[in-house]
TORDO-300553 format. One record per residue (C-alpha): residue in one letter; x negated, z negated, y. Coordinates in steps of 0.05 Angstrom, whole numbers, padded with zeros to 5 digits, always signed. Layout:
<nodes>
aXZY ...
</nodes>
This chain:
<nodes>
x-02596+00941+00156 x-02543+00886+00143 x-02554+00818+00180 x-02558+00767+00131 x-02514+00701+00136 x-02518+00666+00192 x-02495+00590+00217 x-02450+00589+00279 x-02460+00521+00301 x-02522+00487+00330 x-02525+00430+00268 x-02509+00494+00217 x-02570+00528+00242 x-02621+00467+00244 x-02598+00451+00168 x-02614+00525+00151 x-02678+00538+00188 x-02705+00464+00145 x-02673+00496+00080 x-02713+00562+00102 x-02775+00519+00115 x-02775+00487+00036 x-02753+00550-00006 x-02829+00565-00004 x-02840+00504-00035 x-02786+00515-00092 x-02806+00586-00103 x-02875+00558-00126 x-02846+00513-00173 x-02783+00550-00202 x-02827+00588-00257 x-02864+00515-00288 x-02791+00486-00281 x-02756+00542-00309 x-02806+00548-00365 x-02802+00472-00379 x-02720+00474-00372 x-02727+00403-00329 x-02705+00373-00261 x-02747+00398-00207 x-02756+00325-00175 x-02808+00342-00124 x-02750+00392-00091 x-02708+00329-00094 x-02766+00287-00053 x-02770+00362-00001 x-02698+00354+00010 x-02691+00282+00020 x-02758+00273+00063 x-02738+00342+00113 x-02663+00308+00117 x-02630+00368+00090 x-02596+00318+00040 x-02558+00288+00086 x-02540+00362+00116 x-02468+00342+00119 x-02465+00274+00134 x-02443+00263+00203 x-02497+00258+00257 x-02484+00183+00279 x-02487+00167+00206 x-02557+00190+00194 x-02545+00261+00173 x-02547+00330+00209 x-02476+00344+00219 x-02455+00399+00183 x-02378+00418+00189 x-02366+00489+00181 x-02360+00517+00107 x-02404+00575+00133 x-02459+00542+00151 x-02461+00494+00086 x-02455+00559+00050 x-02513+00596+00097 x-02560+00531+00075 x-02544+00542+00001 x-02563+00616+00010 x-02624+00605+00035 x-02645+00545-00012 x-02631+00601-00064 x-02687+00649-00043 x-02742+00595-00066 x-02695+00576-00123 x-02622+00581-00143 x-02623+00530-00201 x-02651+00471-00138 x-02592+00504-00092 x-02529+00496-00133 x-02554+00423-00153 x-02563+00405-00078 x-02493+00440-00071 x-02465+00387-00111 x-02491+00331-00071 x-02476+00369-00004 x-02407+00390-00016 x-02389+00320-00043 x-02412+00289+00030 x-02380+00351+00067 x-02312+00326+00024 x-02326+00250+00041 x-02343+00265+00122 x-02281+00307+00126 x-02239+00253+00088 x-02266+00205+00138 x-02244+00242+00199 x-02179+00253+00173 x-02173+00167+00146 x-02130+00121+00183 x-02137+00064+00138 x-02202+00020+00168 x-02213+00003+00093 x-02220+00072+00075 x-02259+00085+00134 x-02312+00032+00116 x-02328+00054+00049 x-02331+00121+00075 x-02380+00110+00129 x-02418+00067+00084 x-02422+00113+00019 x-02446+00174+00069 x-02494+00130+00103 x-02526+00127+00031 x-02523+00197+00010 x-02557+00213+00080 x-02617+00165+00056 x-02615+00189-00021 x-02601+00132-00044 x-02545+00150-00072 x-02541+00226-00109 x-02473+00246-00116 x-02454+00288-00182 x-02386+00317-00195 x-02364+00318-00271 x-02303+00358-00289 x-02319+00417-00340 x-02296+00402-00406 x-02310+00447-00477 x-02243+00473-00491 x-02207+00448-00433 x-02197+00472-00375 x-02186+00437-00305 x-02118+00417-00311 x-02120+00398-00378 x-02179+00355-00388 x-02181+00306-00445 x-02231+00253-00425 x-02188+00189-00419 x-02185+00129-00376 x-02138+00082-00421 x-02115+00015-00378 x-02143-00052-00396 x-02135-00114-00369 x-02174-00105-00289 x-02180-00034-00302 x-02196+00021-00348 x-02242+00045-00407 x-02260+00120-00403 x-02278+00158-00458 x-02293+00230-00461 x-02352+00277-00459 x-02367+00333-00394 x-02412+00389-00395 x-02447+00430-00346 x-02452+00370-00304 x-02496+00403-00243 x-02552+00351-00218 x-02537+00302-00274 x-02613+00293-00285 x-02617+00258-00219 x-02548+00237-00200 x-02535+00157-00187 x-02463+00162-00180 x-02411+00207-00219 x-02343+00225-00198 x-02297+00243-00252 x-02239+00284-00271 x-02197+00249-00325 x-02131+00239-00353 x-02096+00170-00354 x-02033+00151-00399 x-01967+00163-00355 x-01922+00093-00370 x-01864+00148-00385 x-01905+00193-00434 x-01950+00245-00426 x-02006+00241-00373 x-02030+00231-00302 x-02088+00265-00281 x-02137+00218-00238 x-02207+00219-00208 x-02260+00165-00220 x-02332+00132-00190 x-02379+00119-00252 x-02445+00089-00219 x-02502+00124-00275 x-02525+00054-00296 x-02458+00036-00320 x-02456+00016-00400 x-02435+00065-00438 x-02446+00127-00398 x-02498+00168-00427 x-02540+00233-00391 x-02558+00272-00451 x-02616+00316-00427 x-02613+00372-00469 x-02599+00425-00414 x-02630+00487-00446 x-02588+00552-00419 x-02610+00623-00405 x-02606+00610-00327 x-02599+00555-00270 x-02655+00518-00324 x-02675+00474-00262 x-02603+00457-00242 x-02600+00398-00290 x-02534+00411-00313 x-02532+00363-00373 x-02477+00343-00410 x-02450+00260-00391 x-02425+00225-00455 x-02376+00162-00435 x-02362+00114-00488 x-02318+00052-00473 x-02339+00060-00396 x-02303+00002-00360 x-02288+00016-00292 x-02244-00024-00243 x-02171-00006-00223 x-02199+00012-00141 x-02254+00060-00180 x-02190+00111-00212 x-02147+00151-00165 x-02084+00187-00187 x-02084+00259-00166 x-02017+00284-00196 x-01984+00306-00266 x-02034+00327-00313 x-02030+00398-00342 x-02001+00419-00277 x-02038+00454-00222 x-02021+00423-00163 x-02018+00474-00098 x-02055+00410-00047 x-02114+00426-00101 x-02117+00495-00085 x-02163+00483-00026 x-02200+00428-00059 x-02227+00472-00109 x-02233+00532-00056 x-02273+00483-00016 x-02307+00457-00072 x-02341+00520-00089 x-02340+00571-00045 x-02406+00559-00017 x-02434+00570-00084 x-02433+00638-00069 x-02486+00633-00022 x-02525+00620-00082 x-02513+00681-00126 x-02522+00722-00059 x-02588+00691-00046 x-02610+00710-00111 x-02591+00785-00096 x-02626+00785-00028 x-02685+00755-00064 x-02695+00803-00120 x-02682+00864-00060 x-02734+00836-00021 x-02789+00838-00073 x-02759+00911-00093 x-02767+00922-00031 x-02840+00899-00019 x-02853+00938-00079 x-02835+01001-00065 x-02865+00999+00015 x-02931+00985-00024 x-02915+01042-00074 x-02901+01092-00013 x-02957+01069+00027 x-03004+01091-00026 x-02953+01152-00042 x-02941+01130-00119 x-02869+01121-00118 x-02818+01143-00172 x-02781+01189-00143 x-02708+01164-00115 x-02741+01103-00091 x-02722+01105-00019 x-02643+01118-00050 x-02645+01061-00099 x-02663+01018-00041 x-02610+01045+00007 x-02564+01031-00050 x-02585+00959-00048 x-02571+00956+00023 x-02500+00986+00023 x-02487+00934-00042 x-02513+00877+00001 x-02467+00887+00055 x-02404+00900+00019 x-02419+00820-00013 x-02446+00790+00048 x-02379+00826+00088 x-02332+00798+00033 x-02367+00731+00027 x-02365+00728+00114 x-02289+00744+00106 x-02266+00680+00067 x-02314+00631+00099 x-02288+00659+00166 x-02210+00650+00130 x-02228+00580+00115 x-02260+00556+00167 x-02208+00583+00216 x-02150+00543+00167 x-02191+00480+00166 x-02217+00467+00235 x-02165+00416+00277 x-02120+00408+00216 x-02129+00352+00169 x-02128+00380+00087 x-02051+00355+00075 x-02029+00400+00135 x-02048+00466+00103 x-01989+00509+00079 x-01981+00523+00005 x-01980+00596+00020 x-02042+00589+00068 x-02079+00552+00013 x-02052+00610-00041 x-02089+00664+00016 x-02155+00613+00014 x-02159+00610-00060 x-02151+00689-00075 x-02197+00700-00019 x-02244+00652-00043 x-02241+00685-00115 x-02248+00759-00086 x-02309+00736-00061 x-02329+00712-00118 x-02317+00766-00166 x-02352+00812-00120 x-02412+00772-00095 x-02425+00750-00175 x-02418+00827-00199 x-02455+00857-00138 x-02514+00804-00142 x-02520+00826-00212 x-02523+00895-00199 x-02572+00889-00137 x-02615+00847-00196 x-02619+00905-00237 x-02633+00949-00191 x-02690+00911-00167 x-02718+00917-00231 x-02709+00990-00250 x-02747+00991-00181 x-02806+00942-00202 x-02805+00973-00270 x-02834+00940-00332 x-02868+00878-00294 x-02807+00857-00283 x-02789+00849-00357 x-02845+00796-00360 x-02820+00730-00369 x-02872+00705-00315 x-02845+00758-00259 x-02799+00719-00220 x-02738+00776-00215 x-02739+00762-00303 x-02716+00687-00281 x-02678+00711-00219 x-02640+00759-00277 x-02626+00706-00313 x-02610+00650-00260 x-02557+00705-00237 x-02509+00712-00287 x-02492+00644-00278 x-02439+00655-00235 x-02393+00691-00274 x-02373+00634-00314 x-02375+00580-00264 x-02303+00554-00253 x-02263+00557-00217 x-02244+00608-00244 x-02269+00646-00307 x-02269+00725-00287 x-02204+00747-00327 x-02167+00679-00292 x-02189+00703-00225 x-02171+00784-00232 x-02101+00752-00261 x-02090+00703-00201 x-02117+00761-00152 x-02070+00814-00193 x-02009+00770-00196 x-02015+00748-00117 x-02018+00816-00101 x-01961+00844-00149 x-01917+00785-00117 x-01911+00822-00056 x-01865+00870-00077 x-01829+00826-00134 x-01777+00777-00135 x-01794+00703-00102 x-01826+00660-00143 x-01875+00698-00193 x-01926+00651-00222 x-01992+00674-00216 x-02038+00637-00257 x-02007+00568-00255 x-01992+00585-00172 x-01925+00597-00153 x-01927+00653-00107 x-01865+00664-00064 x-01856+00741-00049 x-01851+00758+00028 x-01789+00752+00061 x-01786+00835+00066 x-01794+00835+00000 x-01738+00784-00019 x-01688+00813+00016 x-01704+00884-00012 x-01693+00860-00083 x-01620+00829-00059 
</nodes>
């Protein structure tokens, strides 16, 4: 029925048909990793050795030359079908060089340039795994309490993250953090922790229901001196700045492709299932409906999904990051977390109907829709945001329209329309 995903540029579709190519491989795995709860390294070596690792890395800098949002997102998707705990992991490492390559477009500074050009050049070799560590227990993005406190030639971070995606093979971390403002309170600021740096600690316990091969461990820093050139200021703390609004739309949005994958996964062994069931006429009867009612649930996430990759792409492409519009990057974000709440809840329902289809094998902890059940609900609670935050930022965006200017929705200010103003005079 529906068409699934697809790349729209030449570089989008070579990185997918090589992720297509290794899910195999990861779908062989997942159940021995997801039994064992540990870092599938051998998908690590797939990635690296087919180039996918370098997906976004520009061309001329050893990678394939991924730009558009959609296409990252269409590579994550498909990674997903072999396994979704391997995809979001490689997420982190691709949408950190998909940041980097469009910060060094956008650079005018040679300096900046350089390091740029010389940090992708490593992640398109794997020598250097890039790992981002914000979540906090507690805390949430704006108000995170690990702390970089000046010393003399720099700073000594202390704190503790969790969920840290791909910390089990990671070689460089890139922190959020608070630092002391000179005039009270705090700044918030981002910082590059190289793993073998003293103090910083990977504590592999990662033992959830789901994602078990994602290595999302938690990263203890104690007394972690970094240089003043590795900790950048990004604004007051506890305040949500609107120029992060697409950072953290960008960010995560192709995570999606993920929990999507995971839904077309679980359909197509439903599906297999029940064409085997028919062909020897033993289905349960209703089987041909609970399939068409995958199929209708499958297009209404890959439509919504298509309809803020298409939003963000379009806002992004010629126009450097700091040109976006507040407003514009308000539209992004409550796109971006419509598609989320629906792709998340769809893919979960699509799940369980693929399992009311399979029946009781799929209650079997070695049938791969019990891990694909699990891996699933995942994405409810990844940030940002958590489901109540996004139905309040959604709710409150929309409600602006026909309130006065200025209604805050969820930390966003959110300017009514100009109709709407002047109907309120």
């Amino acid at each position: 029925m529906a068409t699934r995903l697809a790349a729209h540029t030449p570089e989008g579709e070579r990185a997918a048909v090589i992720a297509e190519r290794i899910a195999p491989f990861l779908a062989e795995r997942a159940a021995r990793y997801d039994r064992e709860a540990t870092f599938p390294t051998e998908n690590l070596d797939d990635a690296r050795d087919s180039g996918l690792l370098g997906a976004c890395v520009p061309k001329e800098l050893g990678g394939l030359g991924v730009e558009l949002m959609r296409d990252l997102t269409v590579v994550v998707n498909r990674l997903a079908h072999g396994d979704a705990g391997t995809a979001i992991a490689l997420h982190m490492q691709l949408a950190r060089e998909w940041y980097f390559a469009r910060r060094l477009r956008e650079s005018r500074s040679a300096q900046e340039r350089e390091h740029l050009a010389a940090t992708l050049r490593s992640m398109a070799d794997g020598s250097l795994i890039a790992c981002g560590a914000t979540s906090e227990a507690g805390a949430d993005h704006d108000h995170v309490r690990t702390e970089a406190t000046p010393v003399p030639g720099g700073y000594r971070i202390n704190g503790k993250k969790i969920f840290v995606t791909l910390s089990a093979a990671a070689t460089d971390f890139y922190l959020r953090l608070r630092v002391p403002d000179p005039s009270g309170g705090y700044q918030m600021a981002s910082a590059h922790v190289p793993r073998d740096t003293p103090g910083l600690t990977v504590v592999a316990e990662w033992d959830a229901l789901g994602m078990r091969t994602s290595g999302s461990n938690d990263v203890v820093l104690e007394d972690v001196f970094v240089p003043t050139a590795a900790v950048s200021p990004r604004g007051p703390w506890g305040v949500r700045q609107p120029s992060a609004m697409i950072g953290r739309t960008v960010s995560n949005l192709a995570l999606q492709g993920a929990y999507l994958g995971c839904a077309e996964a679980a359909r197509d062994l439903a599906v297999r299932h029940a064409s085997r069931a028919l062909g020897r006429d033993a289905a349960a009867p209703g089987t041909v409906h609970a399939v068409g009612e995958m199929e209708v649930k499958l297009a209404t996430a890959r439509s919504v999904l298509d309809c803020a990759l298409t939003a963000t792409d379009e806002a992004l492409t010629g126009r450097a990051t700091a040109d976006v519009p507040h407003d514009q990057g308000l539209e992004l974000m409550v796109a971006f977390q419509a598609a989320k709440t629906h792709v998340t809840r769809v893919a979960q329902e699509i799940v369980h109907d693929a399992m009311t289809l399979v029946g009781g094998a799929a209650y079997l902890s070695a049938h791969p829709l019990a891990r694909i059940s699990r891996d699933v609900r995942a994405g409810t609670f990844m940030q940002p945001h958590a489901p109540l935050e996004a139905l309040d930022l959604i709710g409150r965006t929309a409600v602006a329209e026909f309130s006065a200017p200025d209604v805050a929705a969820n930390g966003h200010t959110v300017a009514a329309p100009r109709e709407a103003q002047t109907a309120l005079r």
